[in-house]
C-alpha angles and dihedrals in degrees: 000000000000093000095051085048086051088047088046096048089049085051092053098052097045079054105057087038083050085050088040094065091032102066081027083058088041089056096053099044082054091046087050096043082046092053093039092054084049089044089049090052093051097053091042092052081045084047096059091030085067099040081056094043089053090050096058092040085054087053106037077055088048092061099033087055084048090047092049092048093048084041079064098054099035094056111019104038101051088053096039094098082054102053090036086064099033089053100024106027083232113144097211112230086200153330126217113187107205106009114189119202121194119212128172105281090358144083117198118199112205105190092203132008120195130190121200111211086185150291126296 
């Protein structure tokens, strides 16, 4: 009989150390499915950083693109006639920045117009 006891005492205690890792493995499957819902999150609030970053990049771009076209017509435009006549002894009639035409069904869009009066 001593020896069972000593069997079933050996079989207690394989079994308390069996339920032992086995809350202590449950634990640590909740901590990581903890850890993976906050990871998820983190990359999901990145995620949307980034969408909005992006945003702002697209129109910061946007208004450089509008300033360098105005830059265009602000400083080359009003000292085109001038550098016609400088480079091409042409004396400019006139100069018409952004004509617009009108046709039937159309619109053109002539970004500078130019007249020559004649040659120096």
């Amino acid at each position: 009989m001593g020896a069972v006891a000593q069997k079933v005492s050996e079989l207690e205690k394989a079994m308390m150390e069996l339920v032992y890792q086995s809350r202590l493995t449950e634990m640590k499957i909740a901590q990581l499915s903890e850890e993976s819902r906050l990871t998820e999150r983190n990359i999901n609030k990145l995620s949307e950083e980034m969408r909005e970053s992006r945003k702002t990049m697209d129109k910061r771009w946007g208004d450089l693109a509008r300033k360098m076209g105005t830059l265009i017509e602000d400083i080359f435009i009003p000292s085109f006639d001038l550098a016609i006549e400088k480079y091409f002894g042409l004396t400019l009639k006139d100069v018409m920045p952004r004509r617009k035409v009108r046709q039937v069904g159309a619109l053109n869009l002539t970004p500078l117009l130019y007249l020559t009066l004649s040659r120096k």
